[in-house]
C-alpha positions as protocol buffer text, in pm:
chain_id: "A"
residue {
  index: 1
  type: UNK
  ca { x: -1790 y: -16101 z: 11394 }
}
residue {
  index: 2
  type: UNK
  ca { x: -1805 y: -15782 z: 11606 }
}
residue {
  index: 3
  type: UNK
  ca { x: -1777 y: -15408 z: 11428 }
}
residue {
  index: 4
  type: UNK
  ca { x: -1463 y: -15219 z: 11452 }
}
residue {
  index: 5
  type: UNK
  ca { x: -1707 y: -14948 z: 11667 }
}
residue {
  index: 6
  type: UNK
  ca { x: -1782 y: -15281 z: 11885 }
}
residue {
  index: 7
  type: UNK
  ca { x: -1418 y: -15393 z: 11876 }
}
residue {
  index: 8
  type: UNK
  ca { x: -1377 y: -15047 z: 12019 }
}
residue {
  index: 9
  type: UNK
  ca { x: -1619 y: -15006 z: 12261 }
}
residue {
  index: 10
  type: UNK
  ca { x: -1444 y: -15381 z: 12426 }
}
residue {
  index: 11
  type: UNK
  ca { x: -1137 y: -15244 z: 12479 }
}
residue {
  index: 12
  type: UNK
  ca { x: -1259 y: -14964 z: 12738 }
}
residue {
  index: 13
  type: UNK
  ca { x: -1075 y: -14719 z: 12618 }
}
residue {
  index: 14
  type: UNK
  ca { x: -1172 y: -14343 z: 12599 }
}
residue {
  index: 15
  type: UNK
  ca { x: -1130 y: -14128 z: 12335 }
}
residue {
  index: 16
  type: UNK
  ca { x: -943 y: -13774 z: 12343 }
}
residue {
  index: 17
  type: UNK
  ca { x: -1077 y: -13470 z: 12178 }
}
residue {
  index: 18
  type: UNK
  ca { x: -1024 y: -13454 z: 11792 }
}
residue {
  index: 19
  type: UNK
  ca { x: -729 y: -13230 z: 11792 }
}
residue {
  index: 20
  type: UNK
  ca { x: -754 y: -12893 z: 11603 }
}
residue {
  index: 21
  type: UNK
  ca { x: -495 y: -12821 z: 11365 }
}
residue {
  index: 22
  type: UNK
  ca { x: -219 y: -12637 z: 11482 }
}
residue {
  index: 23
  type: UNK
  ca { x: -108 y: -12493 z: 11171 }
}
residue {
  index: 24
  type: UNK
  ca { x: -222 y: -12481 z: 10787 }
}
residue {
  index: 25
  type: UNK
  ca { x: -364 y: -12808 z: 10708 }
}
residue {
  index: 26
  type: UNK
  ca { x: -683 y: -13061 z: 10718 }
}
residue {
  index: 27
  type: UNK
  ca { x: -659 y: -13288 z: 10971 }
}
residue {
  index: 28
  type: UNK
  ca { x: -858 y: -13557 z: 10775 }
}
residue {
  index: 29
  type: UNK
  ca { x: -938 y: -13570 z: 10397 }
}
residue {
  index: 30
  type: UNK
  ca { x: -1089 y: -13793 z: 10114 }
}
residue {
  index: 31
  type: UNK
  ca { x: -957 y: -13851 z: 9801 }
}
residue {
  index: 32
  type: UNK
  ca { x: -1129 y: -14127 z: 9628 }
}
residue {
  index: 33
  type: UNK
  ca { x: -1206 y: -14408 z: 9856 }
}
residue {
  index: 34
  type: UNK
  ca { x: -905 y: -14340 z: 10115 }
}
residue {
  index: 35
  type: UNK
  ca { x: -905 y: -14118 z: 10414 }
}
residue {
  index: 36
  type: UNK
  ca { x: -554 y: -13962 z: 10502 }
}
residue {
  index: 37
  type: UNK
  ca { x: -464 y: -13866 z: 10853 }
}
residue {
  index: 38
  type: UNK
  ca { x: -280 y: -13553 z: 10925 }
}
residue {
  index: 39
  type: UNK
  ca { x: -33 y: -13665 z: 11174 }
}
residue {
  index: 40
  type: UNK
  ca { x: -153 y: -13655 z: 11550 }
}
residue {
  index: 41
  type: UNK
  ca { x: 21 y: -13617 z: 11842 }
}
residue {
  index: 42
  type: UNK
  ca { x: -38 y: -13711 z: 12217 }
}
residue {
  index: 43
  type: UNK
  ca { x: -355 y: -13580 z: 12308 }
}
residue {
  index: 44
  type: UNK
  ca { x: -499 y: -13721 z: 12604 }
}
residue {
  index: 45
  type: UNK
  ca { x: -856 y: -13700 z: 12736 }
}
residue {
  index: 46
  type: UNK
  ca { x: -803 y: -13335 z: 12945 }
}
residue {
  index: 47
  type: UNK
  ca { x: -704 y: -13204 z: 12591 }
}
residue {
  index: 48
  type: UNK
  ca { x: -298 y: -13179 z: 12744 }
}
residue {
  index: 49
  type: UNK
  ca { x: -16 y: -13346 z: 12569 }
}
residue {
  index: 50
  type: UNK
  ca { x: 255 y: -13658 z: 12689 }
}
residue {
  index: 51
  type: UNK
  ca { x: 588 y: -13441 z: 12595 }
}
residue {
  index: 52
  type: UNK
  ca { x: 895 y: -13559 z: 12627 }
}
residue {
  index: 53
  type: UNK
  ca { x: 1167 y: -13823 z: 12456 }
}
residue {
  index: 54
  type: UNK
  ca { x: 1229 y: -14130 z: 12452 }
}
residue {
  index: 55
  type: UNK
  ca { x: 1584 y: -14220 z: 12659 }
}
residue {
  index: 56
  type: UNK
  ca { x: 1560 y: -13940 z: 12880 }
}
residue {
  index: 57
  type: UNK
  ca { x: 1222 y: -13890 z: 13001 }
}
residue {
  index: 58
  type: UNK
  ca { x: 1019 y: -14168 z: 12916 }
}
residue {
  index: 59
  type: UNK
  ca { x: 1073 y: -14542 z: 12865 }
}
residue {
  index: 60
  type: UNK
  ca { x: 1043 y: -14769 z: 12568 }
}
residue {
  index: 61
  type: UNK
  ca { x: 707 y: -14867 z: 12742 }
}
residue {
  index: 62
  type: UNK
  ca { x: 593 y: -14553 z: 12823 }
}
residue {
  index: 63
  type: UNK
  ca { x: 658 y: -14446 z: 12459 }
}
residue {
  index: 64
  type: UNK
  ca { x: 448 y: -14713 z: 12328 }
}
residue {
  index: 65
  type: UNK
  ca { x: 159 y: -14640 z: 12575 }
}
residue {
  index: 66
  type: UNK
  ca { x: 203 y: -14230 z: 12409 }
}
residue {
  index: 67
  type: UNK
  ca { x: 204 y: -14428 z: 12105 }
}
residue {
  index: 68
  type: UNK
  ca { x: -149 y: -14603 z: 12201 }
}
residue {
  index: 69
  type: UNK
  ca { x: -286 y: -14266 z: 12308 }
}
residue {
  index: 70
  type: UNK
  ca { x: -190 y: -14121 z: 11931 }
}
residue {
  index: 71
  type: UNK
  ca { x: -402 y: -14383 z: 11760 }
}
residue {
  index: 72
  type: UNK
  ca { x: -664 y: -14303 z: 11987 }
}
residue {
  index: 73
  type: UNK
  ca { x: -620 y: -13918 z: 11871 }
}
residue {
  index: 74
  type: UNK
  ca { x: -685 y: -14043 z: 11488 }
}
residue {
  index: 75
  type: UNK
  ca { x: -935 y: -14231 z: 11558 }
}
residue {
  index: 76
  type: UNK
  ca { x: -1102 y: -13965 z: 11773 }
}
residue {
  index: 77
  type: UNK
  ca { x: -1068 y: -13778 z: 11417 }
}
residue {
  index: 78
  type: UNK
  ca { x: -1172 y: -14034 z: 11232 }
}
residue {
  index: 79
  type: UNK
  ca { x: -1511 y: -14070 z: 11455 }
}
residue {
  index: 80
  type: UNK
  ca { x: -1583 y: -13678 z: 11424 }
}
residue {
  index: 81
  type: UNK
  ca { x: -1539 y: -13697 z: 11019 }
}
residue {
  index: 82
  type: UNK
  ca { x: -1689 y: -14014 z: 10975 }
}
residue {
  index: 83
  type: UNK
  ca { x: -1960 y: -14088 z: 11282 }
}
residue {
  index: 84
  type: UNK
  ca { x: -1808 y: -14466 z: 11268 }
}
residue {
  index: 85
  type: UNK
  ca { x: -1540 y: -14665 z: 11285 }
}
residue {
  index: 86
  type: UNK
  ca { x: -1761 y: -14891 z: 11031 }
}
residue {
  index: 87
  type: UNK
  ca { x: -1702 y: -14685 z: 10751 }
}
residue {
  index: 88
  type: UNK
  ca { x: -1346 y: -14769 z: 10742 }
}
residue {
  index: 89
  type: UNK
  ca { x: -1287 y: -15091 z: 10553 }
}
residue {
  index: 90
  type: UNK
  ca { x: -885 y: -15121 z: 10688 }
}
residue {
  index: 91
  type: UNK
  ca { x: -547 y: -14992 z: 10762 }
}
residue {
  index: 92
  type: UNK
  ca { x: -335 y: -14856 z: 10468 }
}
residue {
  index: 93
  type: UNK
  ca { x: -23 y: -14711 z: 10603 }
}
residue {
  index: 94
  type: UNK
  ca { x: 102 y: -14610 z: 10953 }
}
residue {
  index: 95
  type: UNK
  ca { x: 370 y: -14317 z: 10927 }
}
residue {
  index: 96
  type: UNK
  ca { x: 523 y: -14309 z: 11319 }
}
residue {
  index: 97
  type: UNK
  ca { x: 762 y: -14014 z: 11440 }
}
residue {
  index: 98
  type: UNK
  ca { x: 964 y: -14116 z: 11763 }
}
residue {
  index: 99
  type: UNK
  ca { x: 1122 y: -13771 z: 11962 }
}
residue {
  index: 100
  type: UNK
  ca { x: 1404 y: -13985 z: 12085 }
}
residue {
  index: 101
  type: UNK
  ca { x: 1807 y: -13957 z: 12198 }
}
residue {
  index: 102
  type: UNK
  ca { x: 2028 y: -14004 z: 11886 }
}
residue {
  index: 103
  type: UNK
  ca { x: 2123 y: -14367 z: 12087 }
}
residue {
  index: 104
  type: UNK
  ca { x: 1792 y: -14529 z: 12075 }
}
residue {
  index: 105
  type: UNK
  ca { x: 1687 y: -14826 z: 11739 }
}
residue {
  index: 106
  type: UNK
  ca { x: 1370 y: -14991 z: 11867 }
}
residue {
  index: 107
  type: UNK
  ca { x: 1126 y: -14719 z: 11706 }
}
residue {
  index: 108
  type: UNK
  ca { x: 924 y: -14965 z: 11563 }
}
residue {
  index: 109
  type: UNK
  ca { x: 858 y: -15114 z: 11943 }
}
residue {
  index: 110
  type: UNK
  ca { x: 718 y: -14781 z: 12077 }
}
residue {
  index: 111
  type: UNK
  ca { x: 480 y: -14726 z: 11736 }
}
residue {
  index: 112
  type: UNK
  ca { x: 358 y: -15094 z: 11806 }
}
residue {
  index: 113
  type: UNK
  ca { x: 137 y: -14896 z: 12061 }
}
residue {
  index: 114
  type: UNK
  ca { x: -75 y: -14756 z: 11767 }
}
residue {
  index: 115
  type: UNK
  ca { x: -70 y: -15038 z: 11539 }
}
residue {
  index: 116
  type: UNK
  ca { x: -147 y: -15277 z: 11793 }
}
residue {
  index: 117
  type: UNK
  ca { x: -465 y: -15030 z: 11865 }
}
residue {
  index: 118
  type: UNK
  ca { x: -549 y: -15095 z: 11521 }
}
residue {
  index: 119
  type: UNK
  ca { x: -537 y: -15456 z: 11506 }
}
residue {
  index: 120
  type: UNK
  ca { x: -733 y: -15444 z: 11767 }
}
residue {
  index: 121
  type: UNK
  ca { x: -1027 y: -15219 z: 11614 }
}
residue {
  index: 122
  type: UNK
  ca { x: -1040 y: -15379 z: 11269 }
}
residue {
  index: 123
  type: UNK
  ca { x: -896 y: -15746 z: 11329 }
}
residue {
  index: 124
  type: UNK
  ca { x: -517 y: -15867 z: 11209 }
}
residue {
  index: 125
  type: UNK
  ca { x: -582 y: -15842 z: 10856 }
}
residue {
  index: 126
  type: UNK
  ca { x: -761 y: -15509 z: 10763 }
}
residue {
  index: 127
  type: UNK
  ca { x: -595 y: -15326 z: 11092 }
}
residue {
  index: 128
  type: UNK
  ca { x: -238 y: -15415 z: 11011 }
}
residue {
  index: 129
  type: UNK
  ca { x: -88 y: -15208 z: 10684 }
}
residue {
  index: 130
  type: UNK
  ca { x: 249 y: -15113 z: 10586 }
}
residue {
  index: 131
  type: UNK
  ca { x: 400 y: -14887 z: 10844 }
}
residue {
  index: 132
  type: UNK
  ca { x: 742 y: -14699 z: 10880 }
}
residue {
  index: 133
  type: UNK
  ca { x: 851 y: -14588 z: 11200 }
}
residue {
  index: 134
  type: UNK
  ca { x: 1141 y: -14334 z: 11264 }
}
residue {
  index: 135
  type: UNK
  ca { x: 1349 y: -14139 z: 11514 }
}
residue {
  index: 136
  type: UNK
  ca { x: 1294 y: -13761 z: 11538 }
}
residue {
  index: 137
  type: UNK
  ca { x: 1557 y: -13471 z: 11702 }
}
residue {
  index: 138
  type: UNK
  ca { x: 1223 y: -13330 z: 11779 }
}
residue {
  index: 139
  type: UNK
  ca { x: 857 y: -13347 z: 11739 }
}
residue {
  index: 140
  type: UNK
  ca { x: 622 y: -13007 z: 11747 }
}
residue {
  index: 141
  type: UNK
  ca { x: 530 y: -12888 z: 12107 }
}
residue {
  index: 142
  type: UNK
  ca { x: 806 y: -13158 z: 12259 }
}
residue {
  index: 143
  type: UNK
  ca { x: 538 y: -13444 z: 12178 }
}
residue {
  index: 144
  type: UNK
  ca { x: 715 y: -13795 z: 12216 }
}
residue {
  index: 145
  type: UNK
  ca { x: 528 y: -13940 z: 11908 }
}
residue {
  index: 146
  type: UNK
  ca { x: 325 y: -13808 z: 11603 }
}
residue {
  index: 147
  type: UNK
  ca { x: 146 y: -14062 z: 11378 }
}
residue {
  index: 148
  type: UNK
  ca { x: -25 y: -13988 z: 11050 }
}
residue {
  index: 149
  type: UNK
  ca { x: -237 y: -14283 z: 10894 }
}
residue {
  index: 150
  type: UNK
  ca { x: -406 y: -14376 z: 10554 }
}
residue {
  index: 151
  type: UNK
  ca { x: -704 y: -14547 z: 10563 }
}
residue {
  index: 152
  type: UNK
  ca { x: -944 y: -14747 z: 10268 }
}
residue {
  index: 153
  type: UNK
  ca { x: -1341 y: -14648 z: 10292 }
}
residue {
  index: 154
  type: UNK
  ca { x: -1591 y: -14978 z: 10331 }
}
């Protein structure tokens, strides 16, 4: 059975940079054996951000692929905290923000983009964990998604 770096490293995928905080807060932290996940927003590889909402500038698609590129933020974080995918054991809790028109109800489609990530990176049972996903007037810097996480330490 492959590592979740390994699982990683299949998908050919590239990480962003780990984003900096953008206001008073830790971006990652350990209490006990969990790791908790400040929540991320779109960061892509050139360091710039997907802004926008959902039902008038992006689609349900595109959401989920700004979605994708959130988990890849957190685990860009996790990698600079932790040097390794390996050292997390699974998936806690998914916490997903949607910047979307009053209209739209499929938030949980467009946050599939991160948790599918994860299933991907630490197999259906320890990358799936409980998850809520909501709508948002508006997300910080006009991001379409932020994401925070909770993960359990191998």
């Amino acid at each position: 059975m492959a590592s979740p770096d390994q699982n990683f490293a299949q998908l050919g995928l590239a990480l962003p940079p780990a984003p900096k905080p953008l206001g008073v807060y830790k971006p990652f932290l350990i209490v006990g054996n969990f790791v908790y996940v400040s929540g991320h927003g779109t960061v892509k590889e050139d360091g710039s951000l997907i802004i926008g909402r959902i039902g008038t500038d992006f689609t349900m698609e595109e959401g989920k692929q700004a979605a994708q590129q959130v988990g890849l933020a957190i685990l860009a974080t996790l990698k600079k905290n932790l040097g390794s995918l390996d050292k997390i054991k699974r998936v806690v809790k998914v916490l997903g923000m949607v910047n979307c028109v009053p209209e739209f109800e499929r938030h949980p489609f467009i946050i599939n983009g991160c948790s599918e990530l994860f299933a991907k990176v630490w197999g259906e049972d320890n990358g799936v964990g409980v998850r809520s996903a909501v709508g948002m007037g508006s997300l910080p810097d006009n991001i379409t998604v932020e994401i925070e996480a909770m993960f359990e330490l191998v």
